[in-house]
PDB file of N, CA, C, O and CB in Angstrom:
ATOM      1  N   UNK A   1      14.615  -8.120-133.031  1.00  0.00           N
ATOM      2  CA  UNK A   1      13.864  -9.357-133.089  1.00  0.00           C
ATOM      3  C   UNK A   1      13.875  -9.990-131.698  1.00  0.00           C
ATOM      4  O   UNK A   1      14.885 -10.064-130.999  1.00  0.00           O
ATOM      5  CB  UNK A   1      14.455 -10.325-134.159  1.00  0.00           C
ATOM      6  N   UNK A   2      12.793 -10.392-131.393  1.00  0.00           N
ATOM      7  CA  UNK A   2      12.586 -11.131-129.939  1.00  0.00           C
ATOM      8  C   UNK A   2      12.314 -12.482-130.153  1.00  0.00           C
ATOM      9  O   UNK A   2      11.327 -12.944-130.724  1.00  0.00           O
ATOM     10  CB  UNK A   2      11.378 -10.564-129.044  1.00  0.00           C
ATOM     11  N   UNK A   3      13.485 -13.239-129.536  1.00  0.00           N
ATOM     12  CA  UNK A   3      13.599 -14.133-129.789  1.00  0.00           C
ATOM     13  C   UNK A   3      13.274 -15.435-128.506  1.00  0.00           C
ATOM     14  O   UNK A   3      13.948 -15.431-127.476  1.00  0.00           O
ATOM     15  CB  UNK A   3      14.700 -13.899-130.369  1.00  0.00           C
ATOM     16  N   UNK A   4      12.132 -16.537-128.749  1.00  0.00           N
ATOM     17  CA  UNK A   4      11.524 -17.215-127.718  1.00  0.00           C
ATOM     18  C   UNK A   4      12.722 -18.226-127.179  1.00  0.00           C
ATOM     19  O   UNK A   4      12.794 -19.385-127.588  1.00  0.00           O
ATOM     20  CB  UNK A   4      10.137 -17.965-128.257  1.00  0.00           C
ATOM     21  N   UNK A   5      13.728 -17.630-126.144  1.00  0.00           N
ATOM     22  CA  UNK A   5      15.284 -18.195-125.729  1.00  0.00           C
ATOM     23  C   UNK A   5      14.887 -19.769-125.265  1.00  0.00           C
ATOM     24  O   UNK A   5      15.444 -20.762-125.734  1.00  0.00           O
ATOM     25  CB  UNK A   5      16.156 -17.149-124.187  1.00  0.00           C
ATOM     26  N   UNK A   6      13.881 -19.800-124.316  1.00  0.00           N
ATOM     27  CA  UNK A   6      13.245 -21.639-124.036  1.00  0.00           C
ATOM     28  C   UNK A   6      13.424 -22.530-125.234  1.00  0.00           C
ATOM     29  O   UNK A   6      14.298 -23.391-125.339  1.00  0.00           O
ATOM     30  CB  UNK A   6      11.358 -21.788-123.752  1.00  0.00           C
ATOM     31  N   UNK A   7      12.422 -22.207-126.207  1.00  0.00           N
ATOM     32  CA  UNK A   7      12.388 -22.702-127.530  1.00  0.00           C
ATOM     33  C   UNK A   7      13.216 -23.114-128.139  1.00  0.00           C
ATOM     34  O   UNK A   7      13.191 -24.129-128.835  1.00  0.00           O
ATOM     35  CB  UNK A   7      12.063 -22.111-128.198  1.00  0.00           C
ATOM     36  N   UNK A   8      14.093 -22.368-127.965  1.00  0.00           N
ATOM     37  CA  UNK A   8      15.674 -22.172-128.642  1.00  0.00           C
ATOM     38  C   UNK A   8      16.828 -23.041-128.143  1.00  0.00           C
ATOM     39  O   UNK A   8      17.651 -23.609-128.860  1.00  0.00           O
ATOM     40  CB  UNK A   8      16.233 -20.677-128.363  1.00  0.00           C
ATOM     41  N   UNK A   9      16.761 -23.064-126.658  1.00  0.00           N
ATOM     42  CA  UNK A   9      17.588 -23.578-126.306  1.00  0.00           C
ATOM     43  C   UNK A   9      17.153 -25.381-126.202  1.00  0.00           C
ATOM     44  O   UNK A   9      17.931 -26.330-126.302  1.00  0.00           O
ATOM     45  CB  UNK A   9      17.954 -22.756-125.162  1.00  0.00           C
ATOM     46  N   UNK A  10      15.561 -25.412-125.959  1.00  0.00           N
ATOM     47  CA  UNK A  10      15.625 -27.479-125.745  1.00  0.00           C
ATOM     48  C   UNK A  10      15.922 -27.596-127.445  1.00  0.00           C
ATOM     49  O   UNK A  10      16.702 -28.486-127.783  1.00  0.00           O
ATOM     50  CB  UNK A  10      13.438 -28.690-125.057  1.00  0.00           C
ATOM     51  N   UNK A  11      15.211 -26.559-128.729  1.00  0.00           N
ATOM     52  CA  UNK A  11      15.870 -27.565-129.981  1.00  0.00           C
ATOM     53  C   UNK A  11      17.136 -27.121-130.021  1.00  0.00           C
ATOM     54  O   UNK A  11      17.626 -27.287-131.138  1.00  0.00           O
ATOM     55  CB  UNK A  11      15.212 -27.467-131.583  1.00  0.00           C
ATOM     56  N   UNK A  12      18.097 -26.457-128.986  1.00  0.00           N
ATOM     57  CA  UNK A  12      19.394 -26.270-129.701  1.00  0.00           C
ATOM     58  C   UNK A  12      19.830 -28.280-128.727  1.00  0.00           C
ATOM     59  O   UNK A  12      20.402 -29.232-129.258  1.00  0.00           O
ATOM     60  CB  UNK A  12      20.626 -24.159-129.067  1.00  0.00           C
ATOM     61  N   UNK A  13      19.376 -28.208-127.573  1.00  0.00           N
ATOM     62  CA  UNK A  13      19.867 -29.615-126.505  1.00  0.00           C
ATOM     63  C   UNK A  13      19.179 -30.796-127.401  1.00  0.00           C
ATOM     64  O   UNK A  13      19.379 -31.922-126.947  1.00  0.00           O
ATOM     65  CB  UNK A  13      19.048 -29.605-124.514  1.00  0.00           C
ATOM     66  N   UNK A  14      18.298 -30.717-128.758  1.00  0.00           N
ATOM     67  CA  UNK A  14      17.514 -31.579-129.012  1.00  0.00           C
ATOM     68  C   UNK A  14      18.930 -31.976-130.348  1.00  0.00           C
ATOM     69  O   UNK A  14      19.188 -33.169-130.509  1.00  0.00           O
ATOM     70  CB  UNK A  14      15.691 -31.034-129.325  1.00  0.00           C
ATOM     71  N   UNK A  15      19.467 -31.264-130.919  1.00  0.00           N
ATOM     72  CA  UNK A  15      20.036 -31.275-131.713  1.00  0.00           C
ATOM     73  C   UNK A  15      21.402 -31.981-131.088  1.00  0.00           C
ATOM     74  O   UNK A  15      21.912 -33.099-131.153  1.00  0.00           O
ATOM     75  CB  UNK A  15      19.951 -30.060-132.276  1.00  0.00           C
ATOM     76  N   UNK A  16      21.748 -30.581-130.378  1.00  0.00           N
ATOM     77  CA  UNK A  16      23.296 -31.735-129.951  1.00  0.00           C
ATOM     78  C   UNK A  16      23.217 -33.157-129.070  1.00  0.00           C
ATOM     79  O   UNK A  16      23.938 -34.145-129.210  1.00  0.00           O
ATOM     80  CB  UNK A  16      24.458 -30.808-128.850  1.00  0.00           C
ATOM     81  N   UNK A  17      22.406 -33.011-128.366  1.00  0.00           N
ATOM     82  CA  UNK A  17      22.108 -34.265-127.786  1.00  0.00           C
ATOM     83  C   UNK A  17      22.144 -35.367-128.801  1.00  0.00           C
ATOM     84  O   UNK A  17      23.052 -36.197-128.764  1.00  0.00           O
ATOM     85  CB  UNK A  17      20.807 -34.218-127.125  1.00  0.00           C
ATOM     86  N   UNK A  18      21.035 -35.421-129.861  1.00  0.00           N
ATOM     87  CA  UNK A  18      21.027 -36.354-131.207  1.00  0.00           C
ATOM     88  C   UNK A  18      22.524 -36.439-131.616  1.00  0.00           C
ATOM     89  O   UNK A  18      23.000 -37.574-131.600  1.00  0.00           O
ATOM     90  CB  UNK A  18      20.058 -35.662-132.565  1.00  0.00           C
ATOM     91  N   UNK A  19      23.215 -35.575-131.925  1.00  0.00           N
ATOM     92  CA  UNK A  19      24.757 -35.552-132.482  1.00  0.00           C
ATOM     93  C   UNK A  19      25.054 -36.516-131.515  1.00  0.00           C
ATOM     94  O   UNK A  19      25.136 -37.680-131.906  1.00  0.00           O
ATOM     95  CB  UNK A  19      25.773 -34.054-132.450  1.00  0.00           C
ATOM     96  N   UNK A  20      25.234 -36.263-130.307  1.00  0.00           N
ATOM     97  CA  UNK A  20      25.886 -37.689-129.101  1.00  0.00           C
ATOM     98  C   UNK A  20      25.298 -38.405-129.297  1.00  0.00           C
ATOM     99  O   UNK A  20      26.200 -39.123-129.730  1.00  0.00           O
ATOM    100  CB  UNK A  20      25.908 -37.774-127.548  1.00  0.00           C
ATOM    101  N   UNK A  21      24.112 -39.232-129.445  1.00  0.00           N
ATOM    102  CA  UNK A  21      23.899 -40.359-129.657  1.00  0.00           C
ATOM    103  C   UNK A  21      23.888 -40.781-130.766  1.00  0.00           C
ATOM    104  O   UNK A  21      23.780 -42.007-130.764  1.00  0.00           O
ATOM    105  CB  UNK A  21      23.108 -40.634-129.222  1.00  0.00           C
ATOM    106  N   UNK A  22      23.949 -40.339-131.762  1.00  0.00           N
ATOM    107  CA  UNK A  22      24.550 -40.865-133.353  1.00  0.00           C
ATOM    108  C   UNK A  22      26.078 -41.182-133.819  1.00  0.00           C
ATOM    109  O   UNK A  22      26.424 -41.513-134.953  1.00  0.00           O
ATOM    110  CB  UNK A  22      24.216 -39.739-134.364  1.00  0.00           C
ATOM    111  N   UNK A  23      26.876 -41.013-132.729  1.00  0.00           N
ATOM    112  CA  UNK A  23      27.531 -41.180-133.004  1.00  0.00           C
ATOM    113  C   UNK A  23      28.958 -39.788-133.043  1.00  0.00           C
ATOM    114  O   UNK A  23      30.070 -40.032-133.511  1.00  0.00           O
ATOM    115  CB  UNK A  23      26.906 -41.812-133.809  1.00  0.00           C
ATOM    116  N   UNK A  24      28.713 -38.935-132.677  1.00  0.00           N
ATOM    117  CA  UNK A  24      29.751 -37.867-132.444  1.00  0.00           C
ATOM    118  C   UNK A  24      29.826 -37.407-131.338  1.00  0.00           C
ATOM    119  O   UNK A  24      29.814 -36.177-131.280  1.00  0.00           O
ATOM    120  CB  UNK A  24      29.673 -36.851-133.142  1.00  0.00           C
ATOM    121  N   UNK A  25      29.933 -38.195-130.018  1.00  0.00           N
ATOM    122  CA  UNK A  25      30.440 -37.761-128.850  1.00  0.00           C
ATOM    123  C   UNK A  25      30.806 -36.424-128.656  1.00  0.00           C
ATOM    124  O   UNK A  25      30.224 -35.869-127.724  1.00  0.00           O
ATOM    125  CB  UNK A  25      31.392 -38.428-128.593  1.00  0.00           C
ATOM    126  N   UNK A  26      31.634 -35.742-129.303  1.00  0.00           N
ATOM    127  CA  UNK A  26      32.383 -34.306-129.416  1.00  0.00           C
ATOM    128  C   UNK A  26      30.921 -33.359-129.012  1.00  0.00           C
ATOM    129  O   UNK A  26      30.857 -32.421-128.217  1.00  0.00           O
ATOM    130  CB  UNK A  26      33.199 -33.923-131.334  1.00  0.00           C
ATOM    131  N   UNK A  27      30.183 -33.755-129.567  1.00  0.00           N
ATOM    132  CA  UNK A  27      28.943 -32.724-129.160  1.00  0.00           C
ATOM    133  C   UNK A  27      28.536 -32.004-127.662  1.00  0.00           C
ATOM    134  O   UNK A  27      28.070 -30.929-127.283  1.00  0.00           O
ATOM    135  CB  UNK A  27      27.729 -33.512-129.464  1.00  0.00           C
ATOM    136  N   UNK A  28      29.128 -33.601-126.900  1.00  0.00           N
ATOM    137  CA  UNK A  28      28.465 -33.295-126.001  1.00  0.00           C
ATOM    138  C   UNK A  28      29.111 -32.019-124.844  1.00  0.00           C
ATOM    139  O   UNK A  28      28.787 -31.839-123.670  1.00  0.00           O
ATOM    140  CB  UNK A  28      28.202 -34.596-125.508  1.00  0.00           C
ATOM    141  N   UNK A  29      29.911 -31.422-125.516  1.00  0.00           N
ATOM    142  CA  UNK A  29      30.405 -29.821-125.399  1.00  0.00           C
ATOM    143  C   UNK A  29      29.380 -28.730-125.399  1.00  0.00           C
ATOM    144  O   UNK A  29      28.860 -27.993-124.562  1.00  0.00           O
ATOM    145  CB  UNK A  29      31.314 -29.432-126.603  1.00  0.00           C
ATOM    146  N   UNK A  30      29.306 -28.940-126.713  1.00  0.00           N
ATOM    147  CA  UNK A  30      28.090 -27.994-127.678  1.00  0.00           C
ATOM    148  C   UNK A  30      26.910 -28.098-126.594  1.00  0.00           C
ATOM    149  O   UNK A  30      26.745 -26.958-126.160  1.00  0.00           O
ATOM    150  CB  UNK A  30      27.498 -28.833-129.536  1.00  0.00           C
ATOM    151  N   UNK A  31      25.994 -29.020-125.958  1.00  0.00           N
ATOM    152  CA  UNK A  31      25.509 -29.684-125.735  1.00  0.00           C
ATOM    153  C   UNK A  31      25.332 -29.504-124.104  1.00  0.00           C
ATOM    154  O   UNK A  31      24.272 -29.330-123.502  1.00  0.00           O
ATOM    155  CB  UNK A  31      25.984 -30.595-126.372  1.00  0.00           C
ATOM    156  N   UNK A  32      26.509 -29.585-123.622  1.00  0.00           N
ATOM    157  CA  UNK A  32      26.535 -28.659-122.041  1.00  0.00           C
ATOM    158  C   UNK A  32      26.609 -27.386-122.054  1.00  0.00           C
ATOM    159  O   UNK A  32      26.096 -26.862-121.065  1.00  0.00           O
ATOM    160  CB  UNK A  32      27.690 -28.889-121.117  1.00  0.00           C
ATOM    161  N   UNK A  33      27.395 -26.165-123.377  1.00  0.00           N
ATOM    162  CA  UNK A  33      27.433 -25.470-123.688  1.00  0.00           C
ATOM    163  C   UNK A  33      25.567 -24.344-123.726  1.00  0.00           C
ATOM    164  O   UNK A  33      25.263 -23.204-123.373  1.00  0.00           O
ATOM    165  CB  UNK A  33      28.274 -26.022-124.626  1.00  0.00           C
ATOM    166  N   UNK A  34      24.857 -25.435-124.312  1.00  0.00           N
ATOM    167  CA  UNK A  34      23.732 -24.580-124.594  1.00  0.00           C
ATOM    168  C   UNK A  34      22.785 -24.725-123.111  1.00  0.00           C
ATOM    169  O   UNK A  34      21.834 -23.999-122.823  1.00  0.00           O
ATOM    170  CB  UNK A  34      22.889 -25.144-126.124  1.00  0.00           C
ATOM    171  N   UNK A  35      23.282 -25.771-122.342  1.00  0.00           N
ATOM    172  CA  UNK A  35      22.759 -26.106-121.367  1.00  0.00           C
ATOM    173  C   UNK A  35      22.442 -25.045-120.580  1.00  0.00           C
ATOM    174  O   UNK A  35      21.345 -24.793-120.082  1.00  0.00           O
ATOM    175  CB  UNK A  35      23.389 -26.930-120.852  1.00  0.00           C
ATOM    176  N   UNK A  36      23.734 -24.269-120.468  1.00  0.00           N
ATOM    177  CA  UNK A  36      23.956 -22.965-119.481  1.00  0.00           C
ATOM    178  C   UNK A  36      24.429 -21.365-120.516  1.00  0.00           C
ATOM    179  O   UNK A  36      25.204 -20.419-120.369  1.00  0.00           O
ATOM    180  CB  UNK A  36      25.532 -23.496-118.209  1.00  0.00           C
ATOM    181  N   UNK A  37      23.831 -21.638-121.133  1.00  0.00           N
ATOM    182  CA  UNK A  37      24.090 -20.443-122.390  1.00  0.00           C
ATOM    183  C   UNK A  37      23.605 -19.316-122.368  1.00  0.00           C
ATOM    184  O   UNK A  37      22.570 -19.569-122.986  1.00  0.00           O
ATOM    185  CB  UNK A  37      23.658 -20.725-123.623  1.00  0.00           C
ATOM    186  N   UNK A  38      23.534 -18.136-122.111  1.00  0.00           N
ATOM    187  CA  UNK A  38      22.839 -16.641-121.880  1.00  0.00           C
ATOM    188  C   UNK A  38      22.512 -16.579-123.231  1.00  0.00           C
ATOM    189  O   UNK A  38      23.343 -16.796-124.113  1.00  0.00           O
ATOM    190  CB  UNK A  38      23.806 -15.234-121.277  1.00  0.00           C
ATOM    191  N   UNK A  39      21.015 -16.215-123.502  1.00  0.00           N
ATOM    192  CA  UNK A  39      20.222 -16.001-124.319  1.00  0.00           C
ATOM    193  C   UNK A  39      20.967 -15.476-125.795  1.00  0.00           C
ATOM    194  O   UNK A  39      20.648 -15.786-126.943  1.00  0.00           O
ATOM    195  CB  UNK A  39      19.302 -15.126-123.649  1.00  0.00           C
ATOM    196  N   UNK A  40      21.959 -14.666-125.379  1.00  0.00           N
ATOM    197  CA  UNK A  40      23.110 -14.098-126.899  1.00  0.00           C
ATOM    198  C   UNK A  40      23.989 -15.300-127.300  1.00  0.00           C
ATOM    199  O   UNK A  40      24.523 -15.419-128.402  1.00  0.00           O
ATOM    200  CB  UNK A  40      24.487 -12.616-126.447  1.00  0.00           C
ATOM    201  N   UNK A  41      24.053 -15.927-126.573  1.00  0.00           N
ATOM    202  CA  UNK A  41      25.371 -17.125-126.580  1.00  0.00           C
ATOM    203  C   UNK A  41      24.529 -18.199-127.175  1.00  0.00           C
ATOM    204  O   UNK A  41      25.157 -18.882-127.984  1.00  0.00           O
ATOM    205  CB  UNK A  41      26.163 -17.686-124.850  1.00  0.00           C
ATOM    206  N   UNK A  42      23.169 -18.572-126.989  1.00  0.00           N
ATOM    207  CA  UNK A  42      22.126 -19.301-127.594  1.00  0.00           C
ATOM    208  C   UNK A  42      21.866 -18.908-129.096  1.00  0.00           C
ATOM    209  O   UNK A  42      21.863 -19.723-130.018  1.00  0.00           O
ATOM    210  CB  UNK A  42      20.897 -19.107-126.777  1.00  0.00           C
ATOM    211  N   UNK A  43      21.671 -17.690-129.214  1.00  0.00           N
ATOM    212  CA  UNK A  43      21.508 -16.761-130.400  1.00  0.00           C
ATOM    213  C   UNK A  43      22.962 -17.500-131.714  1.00  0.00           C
ATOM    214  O   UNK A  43      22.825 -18.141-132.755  1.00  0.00           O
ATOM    215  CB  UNK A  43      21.850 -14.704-129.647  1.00  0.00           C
ATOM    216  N   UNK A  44      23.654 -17.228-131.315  1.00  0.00           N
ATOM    217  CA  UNK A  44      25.392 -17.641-131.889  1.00  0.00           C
ATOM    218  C   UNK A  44      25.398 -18.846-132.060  1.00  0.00           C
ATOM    219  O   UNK A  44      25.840 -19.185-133.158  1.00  0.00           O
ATOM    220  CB  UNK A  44      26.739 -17.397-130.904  1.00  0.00           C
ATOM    221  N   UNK A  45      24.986 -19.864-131.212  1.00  0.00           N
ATOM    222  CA  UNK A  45      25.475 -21.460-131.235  1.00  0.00           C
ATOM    223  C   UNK A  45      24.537 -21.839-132.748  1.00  0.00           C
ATOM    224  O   UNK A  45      24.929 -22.474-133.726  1.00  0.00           O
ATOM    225  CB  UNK A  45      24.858 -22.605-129.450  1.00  0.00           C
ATOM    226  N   UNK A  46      23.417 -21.303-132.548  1.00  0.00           N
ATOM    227  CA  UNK A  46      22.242 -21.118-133.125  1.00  0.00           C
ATOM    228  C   UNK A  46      22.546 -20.928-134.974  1.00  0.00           C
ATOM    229  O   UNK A  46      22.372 -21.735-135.888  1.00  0.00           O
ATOM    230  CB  UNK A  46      21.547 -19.747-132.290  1.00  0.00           C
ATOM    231  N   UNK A  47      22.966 -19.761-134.978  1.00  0.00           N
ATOM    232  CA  UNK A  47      22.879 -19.136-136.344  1.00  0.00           C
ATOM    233  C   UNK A  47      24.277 -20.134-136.870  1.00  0.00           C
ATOM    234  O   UNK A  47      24.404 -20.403-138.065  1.00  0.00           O
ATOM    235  CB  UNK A  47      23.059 -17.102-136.378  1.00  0.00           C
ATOM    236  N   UNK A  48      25.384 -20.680-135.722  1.00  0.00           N
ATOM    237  CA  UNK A  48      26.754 -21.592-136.217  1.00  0.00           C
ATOM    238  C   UNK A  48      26.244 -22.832-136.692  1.00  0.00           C
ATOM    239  O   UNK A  48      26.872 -23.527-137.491  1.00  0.00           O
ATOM    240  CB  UNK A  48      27.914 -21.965-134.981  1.00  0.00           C
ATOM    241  N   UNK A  49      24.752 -23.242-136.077  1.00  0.00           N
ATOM    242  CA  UNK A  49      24.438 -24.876-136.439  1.00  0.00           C
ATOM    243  C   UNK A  49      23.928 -24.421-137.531  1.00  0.00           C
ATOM    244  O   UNK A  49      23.686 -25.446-138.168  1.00  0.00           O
ATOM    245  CB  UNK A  49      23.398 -25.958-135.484  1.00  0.00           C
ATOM    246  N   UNK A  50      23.496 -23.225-138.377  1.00  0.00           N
ATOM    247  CA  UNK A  50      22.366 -23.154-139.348  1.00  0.00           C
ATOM    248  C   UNK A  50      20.477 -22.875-138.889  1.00  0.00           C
ATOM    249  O   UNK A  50      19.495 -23.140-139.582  1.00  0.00           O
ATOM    250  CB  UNK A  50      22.569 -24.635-140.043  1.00  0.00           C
ATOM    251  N   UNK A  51      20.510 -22.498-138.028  1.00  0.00           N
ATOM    252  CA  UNK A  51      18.895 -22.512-137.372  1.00  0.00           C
ATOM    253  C   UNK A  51      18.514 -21.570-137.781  1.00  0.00           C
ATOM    254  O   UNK A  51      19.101 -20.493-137.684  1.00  0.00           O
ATOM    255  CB  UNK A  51      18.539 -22.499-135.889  1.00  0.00           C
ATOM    256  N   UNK A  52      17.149 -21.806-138.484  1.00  0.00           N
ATOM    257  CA  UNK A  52      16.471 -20.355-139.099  1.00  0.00           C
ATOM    258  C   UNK A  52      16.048 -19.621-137.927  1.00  0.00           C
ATOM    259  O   UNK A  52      15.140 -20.190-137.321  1.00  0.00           O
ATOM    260  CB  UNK A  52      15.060 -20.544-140.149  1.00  0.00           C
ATOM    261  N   UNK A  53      16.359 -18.738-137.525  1.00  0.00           N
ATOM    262  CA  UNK A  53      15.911 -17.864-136.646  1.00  0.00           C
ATOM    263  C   UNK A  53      14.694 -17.045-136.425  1.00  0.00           C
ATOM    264  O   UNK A  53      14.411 -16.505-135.356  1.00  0.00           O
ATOM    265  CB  UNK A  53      16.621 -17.245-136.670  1.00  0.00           C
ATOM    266  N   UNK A  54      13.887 -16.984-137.689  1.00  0.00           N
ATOM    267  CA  UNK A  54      12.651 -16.373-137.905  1.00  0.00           C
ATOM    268  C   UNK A  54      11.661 -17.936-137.499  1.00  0.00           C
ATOM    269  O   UNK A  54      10.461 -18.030-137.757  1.00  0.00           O
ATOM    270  CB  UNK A  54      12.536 -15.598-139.726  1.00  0.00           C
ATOM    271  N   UNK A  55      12.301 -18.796-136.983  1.00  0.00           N
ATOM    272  CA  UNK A  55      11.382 -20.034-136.323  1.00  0.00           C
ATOM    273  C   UNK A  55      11.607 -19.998-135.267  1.00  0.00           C
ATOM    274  O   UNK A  55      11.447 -21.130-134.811  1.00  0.00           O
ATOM    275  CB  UNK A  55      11.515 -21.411-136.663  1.00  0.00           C
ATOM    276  N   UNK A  56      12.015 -19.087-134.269  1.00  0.00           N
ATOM    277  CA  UNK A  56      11.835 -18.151-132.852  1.00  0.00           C
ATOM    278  C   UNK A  56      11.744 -16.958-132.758  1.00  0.00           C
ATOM    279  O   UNK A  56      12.578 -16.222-132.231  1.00  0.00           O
ATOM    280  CB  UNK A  56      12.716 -18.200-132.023  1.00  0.00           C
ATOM    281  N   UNK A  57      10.801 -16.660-133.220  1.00  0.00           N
ATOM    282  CA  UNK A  57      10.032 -14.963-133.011  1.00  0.00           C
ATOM    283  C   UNK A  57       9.435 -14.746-132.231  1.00  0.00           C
ATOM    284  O   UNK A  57       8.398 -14.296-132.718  1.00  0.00           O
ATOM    285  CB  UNK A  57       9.174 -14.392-133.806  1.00  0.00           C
ATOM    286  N   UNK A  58       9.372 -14.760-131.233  1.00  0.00           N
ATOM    287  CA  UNK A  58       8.151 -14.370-129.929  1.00  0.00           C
ATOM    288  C   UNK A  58       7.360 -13.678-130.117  1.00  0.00           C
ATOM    289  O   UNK A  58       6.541 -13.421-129.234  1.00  0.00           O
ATOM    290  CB  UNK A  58       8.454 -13.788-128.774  1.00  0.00           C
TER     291      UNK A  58
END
């Protein structure tokens, strides 16, 4: 599966980012984490938050 890694990574920064400003600071790990994440490491953070993955198919 080819997966569109751009896509992936601003809603993975769209997500944890929201977590920091709602109120769970701790995110903002997750959050620098996806910032600089190699496309497999995006893949993982990904499938750990719950992200359907067939909603990045290239």
């Amino acid at each position: 599966m080819d997966i569109d890694v751009s896509k992936l990574r601003d809603d993975l920064e769209d997500y944890y980012g929201t977590a920091v400003f709602s109120g769970m600071p701790a995110a903002v790990i997750e959050l620098t984490q996806a910032e600089s994440a190699s496309p497999q490491e995006l893949v993982d953070m990904a499938l750990r938050a719950g992200f359907d993955l067939g909603r990045y198919e290239a």
